[in-house]
C-alpha positions as CSV (number, residue, x, y, z in Angstrom):
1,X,120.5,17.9,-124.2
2,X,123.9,15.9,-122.6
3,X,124.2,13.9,-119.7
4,X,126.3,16.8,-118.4
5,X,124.0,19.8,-119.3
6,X,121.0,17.2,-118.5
7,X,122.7,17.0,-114.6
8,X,123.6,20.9,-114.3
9,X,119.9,21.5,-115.3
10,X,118.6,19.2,-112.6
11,X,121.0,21.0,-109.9
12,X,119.3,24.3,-110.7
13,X,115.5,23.2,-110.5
14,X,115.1,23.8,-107.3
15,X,116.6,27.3,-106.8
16,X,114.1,27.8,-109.9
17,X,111.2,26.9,-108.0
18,X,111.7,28.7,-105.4
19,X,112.7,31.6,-106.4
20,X,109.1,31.9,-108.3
21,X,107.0,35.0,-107.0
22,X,109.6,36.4,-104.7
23,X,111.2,39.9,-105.2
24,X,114.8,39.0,-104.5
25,X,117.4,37.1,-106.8
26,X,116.6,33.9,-107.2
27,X,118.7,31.9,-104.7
28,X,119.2,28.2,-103.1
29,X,117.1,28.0,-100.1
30,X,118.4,26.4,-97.4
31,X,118.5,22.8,-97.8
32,X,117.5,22.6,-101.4
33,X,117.9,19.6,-103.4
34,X,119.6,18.2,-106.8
35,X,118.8,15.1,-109.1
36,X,121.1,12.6,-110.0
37,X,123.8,10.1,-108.7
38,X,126.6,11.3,-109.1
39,X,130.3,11.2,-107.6
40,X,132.2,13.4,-105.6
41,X,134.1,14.3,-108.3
42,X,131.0,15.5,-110.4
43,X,129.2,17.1,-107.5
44,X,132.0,19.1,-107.6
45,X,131.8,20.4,-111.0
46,X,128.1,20.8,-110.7
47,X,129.1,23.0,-107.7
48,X,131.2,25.1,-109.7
49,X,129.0,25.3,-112.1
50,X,126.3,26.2,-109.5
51,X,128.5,28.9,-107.9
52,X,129.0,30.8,-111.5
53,X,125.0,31.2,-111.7
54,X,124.9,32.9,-108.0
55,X,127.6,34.8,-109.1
56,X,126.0,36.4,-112.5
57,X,122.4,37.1,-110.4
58,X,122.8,37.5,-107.2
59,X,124.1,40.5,-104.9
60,X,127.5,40.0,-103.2
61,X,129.2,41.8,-100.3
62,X,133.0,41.5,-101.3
63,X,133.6,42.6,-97.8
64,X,136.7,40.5,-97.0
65,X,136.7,40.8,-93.3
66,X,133.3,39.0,-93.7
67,X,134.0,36.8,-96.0
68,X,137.4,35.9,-94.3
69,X,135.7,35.6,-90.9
70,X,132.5,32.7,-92.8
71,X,135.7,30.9,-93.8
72,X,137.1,30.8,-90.7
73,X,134.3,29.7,-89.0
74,X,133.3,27.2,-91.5
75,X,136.7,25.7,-92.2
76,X,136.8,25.3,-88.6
77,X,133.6,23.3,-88.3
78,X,134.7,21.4,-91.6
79,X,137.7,19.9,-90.1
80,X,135.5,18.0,-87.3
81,X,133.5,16.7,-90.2
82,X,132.5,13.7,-92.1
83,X,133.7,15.6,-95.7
84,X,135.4,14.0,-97.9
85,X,136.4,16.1,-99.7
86,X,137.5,19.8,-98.3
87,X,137.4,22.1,-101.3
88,X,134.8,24.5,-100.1
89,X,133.9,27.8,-101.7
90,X,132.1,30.5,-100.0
91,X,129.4,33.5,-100.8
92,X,128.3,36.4,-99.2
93,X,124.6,37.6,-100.4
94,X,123.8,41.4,-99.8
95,X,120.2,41.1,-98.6
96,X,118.7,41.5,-95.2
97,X,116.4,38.4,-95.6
98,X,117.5,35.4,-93.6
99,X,118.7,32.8,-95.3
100,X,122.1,30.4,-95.7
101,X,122.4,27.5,-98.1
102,X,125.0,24.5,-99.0
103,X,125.1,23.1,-102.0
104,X,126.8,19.8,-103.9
105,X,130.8,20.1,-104.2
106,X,130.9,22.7,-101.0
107,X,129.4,25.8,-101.9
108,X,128.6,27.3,-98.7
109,X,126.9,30.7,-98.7
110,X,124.6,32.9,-96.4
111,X,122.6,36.6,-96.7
112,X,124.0,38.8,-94.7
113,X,120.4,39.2,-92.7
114,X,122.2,35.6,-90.5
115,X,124.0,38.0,-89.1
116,X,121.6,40.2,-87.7
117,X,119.2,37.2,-86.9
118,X,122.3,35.3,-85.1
119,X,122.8,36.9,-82.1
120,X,125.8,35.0,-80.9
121,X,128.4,33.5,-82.5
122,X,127.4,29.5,-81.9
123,X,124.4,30.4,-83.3
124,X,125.9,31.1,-86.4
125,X,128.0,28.3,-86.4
126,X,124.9,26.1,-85.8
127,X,123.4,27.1,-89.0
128,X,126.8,26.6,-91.0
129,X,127.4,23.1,-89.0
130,X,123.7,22.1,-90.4
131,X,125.0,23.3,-93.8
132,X,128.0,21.0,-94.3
133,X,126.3,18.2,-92.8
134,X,124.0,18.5,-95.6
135,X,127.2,18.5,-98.1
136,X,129.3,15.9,-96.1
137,X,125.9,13.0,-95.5
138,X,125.7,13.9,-99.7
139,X,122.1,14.0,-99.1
140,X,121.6,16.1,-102.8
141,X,122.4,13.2,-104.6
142,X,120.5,10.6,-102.1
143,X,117.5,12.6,-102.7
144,X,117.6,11.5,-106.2
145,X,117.8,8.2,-105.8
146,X,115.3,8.1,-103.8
147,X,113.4,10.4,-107.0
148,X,114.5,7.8,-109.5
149,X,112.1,5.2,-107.5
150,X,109.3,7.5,-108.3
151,X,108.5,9.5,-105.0
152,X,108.4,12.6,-106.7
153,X,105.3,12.4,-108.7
154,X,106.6,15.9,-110.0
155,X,109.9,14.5,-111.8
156,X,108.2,13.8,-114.9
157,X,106.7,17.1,-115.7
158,X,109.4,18.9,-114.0
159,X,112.1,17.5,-116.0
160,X,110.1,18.7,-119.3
161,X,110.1,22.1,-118.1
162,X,113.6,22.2,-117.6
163,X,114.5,20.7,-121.2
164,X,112.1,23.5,-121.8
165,X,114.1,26.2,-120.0
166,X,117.5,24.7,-121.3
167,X,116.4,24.8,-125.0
168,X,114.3,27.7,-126.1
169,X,112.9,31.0,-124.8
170,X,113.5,31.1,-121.2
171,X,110.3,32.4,-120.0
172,X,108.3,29.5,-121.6
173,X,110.2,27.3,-119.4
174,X,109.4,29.1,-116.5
175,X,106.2,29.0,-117.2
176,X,106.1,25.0,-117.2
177,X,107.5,25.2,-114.0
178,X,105.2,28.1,-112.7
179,X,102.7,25.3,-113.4
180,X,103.2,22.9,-111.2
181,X,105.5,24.7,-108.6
182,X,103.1,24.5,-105.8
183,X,102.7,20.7,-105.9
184,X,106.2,20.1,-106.4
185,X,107.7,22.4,-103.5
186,X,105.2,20.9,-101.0
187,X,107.2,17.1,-102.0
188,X,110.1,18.9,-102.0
189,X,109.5,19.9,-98.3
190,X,107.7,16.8,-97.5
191,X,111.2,14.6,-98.9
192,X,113.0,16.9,-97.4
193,X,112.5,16.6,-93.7
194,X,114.3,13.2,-92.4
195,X,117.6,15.0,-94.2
196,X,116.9,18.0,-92.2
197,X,116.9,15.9,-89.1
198,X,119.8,14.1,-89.6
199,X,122.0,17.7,-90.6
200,X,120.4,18.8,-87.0
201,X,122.1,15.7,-85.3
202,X,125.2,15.5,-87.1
203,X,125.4,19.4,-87.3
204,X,125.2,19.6,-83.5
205,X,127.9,16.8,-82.8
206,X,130.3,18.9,-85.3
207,X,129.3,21.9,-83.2
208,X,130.5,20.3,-80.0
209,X,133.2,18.8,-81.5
210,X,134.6,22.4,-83.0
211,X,134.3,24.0,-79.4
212,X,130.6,25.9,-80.2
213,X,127.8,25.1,-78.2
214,X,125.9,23.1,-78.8
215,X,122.7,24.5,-77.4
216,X,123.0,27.4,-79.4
217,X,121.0,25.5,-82.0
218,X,117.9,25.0,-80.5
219,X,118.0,28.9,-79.1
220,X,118.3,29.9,-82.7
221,X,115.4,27.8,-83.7
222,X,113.3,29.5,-80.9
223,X,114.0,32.7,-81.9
224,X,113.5,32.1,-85.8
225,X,110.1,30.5,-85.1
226,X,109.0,33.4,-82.7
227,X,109.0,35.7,-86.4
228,X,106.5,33.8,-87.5
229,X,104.0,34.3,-84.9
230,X,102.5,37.2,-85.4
231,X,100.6,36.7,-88.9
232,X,104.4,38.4,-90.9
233,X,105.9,36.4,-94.0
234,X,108.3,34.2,-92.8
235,X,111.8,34.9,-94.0
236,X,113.2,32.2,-96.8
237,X,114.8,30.1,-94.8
238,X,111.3,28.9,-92.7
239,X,109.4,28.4,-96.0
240,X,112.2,26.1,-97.2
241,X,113.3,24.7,-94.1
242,X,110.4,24.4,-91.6
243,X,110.7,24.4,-87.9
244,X,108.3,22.2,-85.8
245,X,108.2,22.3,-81.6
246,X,109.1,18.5,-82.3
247,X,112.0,19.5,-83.9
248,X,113.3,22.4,-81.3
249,X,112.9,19.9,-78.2
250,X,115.1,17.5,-80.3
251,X,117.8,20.2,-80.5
252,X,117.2,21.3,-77.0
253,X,117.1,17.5,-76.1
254,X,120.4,16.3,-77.7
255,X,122.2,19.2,-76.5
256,X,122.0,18.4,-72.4
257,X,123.5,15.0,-73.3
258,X,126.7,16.8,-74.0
259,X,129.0,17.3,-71.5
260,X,128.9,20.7,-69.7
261,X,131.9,22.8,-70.9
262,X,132.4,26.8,-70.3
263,X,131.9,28.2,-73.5
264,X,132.6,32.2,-74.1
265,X,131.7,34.8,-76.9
266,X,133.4,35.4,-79.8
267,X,134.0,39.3,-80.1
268,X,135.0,38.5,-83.9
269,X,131.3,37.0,-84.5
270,X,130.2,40.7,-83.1
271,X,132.4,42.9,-84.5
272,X,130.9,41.5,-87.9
273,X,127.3,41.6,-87.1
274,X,128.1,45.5,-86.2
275,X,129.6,45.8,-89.6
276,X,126.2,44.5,-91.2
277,X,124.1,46.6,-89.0
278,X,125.8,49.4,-89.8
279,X,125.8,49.0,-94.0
280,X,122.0,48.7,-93.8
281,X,121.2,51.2,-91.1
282,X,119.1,54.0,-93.9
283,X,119.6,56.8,-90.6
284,X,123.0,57.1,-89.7
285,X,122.6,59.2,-87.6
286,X,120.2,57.1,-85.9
287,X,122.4,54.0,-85.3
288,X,125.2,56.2,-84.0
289,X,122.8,57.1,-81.1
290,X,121.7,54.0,-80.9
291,X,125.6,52.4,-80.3
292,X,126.4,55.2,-78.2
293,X,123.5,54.4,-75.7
294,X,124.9,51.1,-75.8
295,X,128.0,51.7,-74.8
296,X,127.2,53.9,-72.3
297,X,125.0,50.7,-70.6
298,X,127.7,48.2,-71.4
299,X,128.5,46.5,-68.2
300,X,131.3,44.3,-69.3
301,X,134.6,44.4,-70.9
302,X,132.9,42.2,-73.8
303,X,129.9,44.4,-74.1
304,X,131.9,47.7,-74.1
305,X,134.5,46.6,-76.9
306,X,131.7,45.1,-78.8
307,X,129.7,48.3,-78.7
308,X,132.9,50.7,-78.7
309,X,133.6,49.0,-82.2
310,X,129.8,49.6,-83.3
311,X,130.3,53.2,-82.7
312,X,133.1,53.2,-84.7
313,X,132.0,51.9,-87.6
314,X,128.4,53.8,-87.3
315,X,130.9,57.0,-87.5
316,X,132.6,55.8,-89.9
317,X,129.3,55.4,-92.3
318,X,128.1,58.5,-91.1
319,X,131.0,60.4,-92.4
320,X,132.1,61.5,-88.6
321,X,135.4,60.2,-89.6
322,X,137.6,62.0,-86.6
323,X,135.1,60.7,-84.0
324,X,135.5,57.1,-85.7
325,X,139.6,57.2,-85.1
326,X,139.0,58.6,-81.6
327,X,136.1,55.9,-80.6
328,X,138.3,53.1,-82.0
329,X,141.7,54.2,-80.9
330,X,141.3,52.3,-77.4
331,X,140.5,49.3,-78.8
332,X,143.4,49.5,-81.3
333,X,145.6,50.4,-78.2
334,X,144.3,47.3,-76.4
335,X,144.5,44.8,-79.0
336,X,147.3,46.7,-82.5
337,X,147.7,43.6,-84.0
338,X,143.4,43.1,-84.6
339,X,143.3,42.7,-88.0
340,X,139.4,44.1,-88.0
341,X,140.5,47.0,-86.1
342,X,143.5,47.4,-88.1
343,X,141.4,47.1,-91.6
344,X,138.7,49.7,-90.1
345,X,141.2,52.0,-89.2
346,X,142.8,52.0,-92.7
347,X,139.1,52.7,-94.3
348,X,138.4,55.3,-92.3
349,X,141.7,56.7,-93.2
350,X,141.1,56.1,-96.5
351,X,137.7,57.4,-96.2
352,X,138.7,60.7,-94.9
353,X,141.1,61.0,-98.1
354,X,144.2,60.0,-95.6
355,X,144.9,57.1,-98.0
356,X,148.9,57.9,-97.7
357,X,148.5,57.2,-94.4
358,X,146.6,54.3,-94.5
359,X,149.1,52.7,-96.6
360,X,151.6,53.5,-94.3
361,X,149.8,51.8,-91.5
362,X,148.7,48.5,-93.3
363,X,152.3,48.3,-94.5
364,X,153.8,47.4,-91.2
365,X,150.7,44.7,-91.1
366,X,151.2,43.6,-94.3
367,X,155.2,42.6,-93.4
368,X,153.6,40.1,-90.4
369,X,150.5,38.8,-92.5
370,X,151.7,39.0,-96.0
371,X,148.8,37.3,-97.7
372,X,146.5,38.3,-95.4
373,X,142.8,38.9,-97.2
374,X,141.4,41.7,-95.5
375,X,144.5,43.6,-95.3
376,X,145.7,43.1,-99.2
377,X,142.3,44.8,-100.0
378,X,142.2,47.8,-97.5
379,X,146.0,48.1,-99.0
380,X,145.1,48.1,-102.8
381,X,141.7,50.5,-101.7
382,X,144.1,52.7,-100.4
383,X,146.3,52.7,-103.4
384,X,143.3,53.4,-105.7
385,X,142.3,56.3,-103.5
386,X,146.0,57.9,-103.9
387,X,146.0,56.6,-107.9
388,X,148.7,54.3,-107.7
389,X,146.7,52.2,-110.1
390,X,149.4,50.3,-111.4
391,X,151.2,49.1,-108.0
392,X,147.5,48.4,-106.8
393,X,146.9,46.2,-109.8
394,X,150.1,44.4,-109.6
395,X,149.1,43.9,-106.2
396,X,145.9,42.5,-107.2
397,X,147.5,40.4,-109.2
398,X,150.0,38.9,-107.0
399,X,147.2,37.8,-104.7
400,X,145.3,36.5,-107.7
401,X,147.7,33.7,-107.2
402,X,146.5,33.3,-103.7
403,X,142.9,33.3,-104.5
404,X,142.7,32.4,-108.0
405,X,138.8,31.7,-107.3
406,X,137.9,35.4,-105.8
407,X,134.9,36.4,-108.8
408,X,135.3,40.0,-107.1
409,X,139.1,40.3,-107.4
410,X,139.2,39.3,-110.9
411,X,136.6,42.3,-111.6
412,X,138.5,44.8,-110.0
413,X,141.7,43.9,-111.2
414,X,140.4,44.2,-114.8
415,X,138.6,47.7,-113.5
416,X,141.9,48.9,-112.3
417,X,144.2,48.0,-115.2
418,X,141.9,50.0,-117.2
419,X,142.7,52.6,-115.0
420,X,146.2,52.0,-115.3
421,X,146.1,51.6,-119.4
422,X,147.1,48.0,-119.4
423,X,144.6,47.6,-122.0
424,X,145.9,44.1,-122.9
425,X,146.0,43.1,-118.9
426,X,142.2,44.3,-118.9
427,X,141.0,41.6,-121.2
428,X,143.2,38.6,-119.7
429,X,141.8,40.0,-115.7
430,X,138.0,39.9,-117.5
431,X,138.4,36.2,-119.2
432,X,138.8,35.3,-115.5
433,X,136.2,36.8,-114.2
434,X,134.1,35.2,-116.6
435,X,136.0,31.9,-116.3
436,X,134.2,31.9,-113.1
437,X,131.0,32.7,-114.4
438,X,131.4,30.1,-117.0
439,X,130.8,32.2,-119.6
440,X,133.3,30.5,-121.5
441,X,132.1,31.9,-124.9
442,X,133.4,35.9,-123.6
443,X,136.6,34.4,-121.9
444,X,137.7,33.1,-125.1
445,X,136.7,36.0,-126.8
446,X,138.7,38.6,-124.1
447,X,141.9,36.1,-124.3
448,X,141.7,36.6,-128.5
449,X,141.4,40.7,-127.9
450,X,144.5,40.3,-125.9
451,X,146.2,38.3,-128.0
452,X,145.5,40.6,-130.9
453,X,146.8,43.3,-128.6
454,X,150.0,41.3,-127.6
455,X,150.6,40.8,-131.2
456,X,150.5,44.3,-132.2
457,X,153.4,45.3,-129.5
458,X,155.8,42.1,-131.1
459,X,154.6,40.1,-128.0
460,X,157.4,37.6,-127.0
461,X,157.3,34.1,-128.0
462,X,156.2,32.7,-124.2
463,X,153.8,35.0,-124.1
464,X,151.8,34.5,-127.0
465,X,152.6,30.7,-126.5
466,X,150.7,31.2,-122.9
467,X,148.3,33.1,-124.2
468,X,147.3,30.7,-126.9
469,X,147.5,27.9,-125.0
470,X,144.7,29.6,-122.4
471,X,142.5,29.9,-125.4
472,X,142.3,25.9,-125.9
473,X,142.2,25.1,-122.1
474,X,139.1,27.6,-122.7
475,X,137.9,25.8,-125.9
476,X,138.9,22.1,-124.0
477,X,136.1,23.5,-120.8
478,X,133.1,23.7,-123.1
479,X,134.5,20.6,-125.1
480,X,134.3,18.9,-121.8
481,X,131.2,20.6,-120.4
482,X,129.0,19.7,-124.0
483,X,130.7,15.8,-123.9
């Protein structure tokens, strides 16, 4: 095994141990760990590299409103950090289960079950702060160096398994680490806990520092240990990232000595949480009630546009589609230029097989925001719906350029030339996609079946010229990643 391939094995261990024995994809728990000293520079490779193996196993939510609204909130944290360097890269797990992780070369990702368990915005930004404090202190690759001194009795035996897992049959190799996973995620925890301490501190200073409060932490903390009291399995993120009284006073503690500032909710943070609730309520029916009775108790102007839009969107999934337009109608009149009202009325439209219209009304939106996320996507739904697969693909592909990283846009786009019979754009759209899940063997192999295409139709000079030369960047990324 390389140096490189030798690193990149290291970075996964943990998520391997963990994920041991537990019915969900195998995931980073929050504040897991990776070997080696490396720089900034390779902690961001080994991120990427990271990122491609969520993206293969695990269960995304390409929602963009949520995934728009964790970049928001984390770039806004990230700019009153200690990072070096800002190139941060998101994920959005579809699972219920609490949990949120950070990992070398800023991969920030959460389930969507922190929304539900989050009740307030700042409490959700505490978790995130903790997260890049984790990434910006580097404490990954400090934990190794403190591993190289020989505090992980486990290192030995655990790197065998891994040259194990790396090399042959990939059960066997869990197997080595099935072994001795019990002893080895107790040190794990055990190293793990002045790290945690010092992502509380620092976490809650960026917290302050972005305009959350800061007290919102320790609240959190007492709600998440108050699911473990009644004899219930913890969710993921206790078992991996343990809370202690000791460490909630700390929290609640650090947090007076901050000066008193009037802090208000977020209807954003809200507005998303009602979006989760809603995709994992199995009776519809049930949480339509269950929105309508809150609204009908709302006492505020917060409360009622927080619970108006839950109605809305518990419609919506219900298939009430004319009482979803009519619920969110006052909020659109209140606030037109909302671009999660705006987005939610276009899929209901769409929903509702009104997709001309929709694209009529994210049109005008599209003119003040025109690379907008959120609205691109309801746009290019719409499209879909009304089979305008060519102008939605060349949509697609125009905000490719935007966010050349987006796994799920590179899928769709390939989906959707196919639909289109742009066979030769279907192969170049999946060599992205699995670009990104550096699976460079079927890039290369999509790029050649579009060349061969290309090459059929008398392709034109530059083109085969750009299409060649993509096939040895391909070849020069696994040169590079085997060196």
């Amino acid at each position: 095994m390389n140096r490189s391939q030798l690193k990149f094995s290291l970075f996964l261990l943990t998520t391997l141990i963990t994920a041991q024995g537990q019915a969900q994809t195998p995931l980073p728990s929050l504040g897991d760990r990776i070997s080696g000293t490396v720089s900034l520079t390779e902690e961001y490779e080994m991120g990427q590299q990271f990122l491609s193996q969520i993206r293969r196993s695990a269960p995304t939510i390409p929602d963009p409103l949520l995934n728009d609204y964790l970049e928001n909130v984390t770039y806004k944290l990230a700019t009153r950090s200690q990072l070096q360097d800002h190139r941060l890269s998101f994920v959005v797990i579809d699972s219920e289960e609490l949990n949120a992780f950070a990992a070398p070369g800023g991969i920030i990702g959460v389930n969507t079950g922190l929304f539900l368990n989050a009740q307030t915005e700042a409490e959700f930004a505490s978790v995130m702060a903790h997260e890049i404090a984790h990434v910006s202190q580097r404490h990954f690759a400090r934990s190794v160096d403190q591993a190289q001194a020989g505090r992980i009795p486990q290192l030995a035996t655990l790197l065998a398994s891994v040259l194990v897992m790396a090399t042959s049959d990939a059960e066997h190799g869990m197997a080595a680490i099935t072994a001795v996973q019990g002893r080895a995620l107790e040190n794990q925890l055990r190293f793990s806990r002045s790290h945690e301490a010092e992502a509380d501190r620092i976490g809650q200073d960026n917290m302050y520092n972005s305009g959350f409060d800061p007290q919102a932490m320790g609240t959190l903390f007492e709600r998440l240990i108050g699911l473990n009291r009644f004899g219930r399995r913890p969710p993921e993120f206790l078992l991996s990232h343990p809370l202690t009284e000791s460490r909630i006073a700390d929290a609640r503690g650090r947090a007076i000595r901050y000066p008193q500032l009037p802090y208000s909710n977020n209807l954003e943070y809200q507005i998303m949480r009602a979006r989760v609730a809603a995709h994992y309520a199995e009776d519809k029916r049930a949480i339509v009630n269950q929105y309508q009775e809150l609204l009908n108790g709302s006492t505020t102007d917060f409360t009622r546009d927080a619970n108006r839009y839950g109605l809305a969107v518990a419609y919506w999934e219900n298939e009430q589609y004319a009482e979803a337009s009519a619920t969110l109608a006052p909020l659109l009149a209140k606030e037109p230029n909302r671009i999660s009202y705006v987005v939610t009325q276009a899929e209901i439209y769409t929903a509702q097989n009104e997709s001309g219209q929709a694209i009529n009304f994210l049109r005008r939106h599209l003119e003040i925001n025109p690379n907008n996320h959120s609205l691109t996507m309801a746009y290019v739904d719409a499209l879909l719906k009304s089979r305008a697969y060519v102008e939605a693909a060349q949509r697609m592909e125009r905000h490719s350029q935007v966010r050349p990283n987006d796994h799920s846009l590179w899928y769709q786009l390939a989906e959707t030339w196919g639909q289109a019979g742009n066979i030769s754009k279907v192969h170049q759209a999946r060599a992205e996609y699995y670009l990104l899940l550096y699976d460079f063997h079927r890039a290369r192999e999509q790029l050649q079946f579009a060349l061969r295409i290309e090459s059929d139709k008398d392709i034109a000079p530059a083109e085969e010229a750009r299409l060649r030369q993509k096939i040895r960047d391909v070849e020069a990324m696994v040169t590079k990643l085997n060196g």
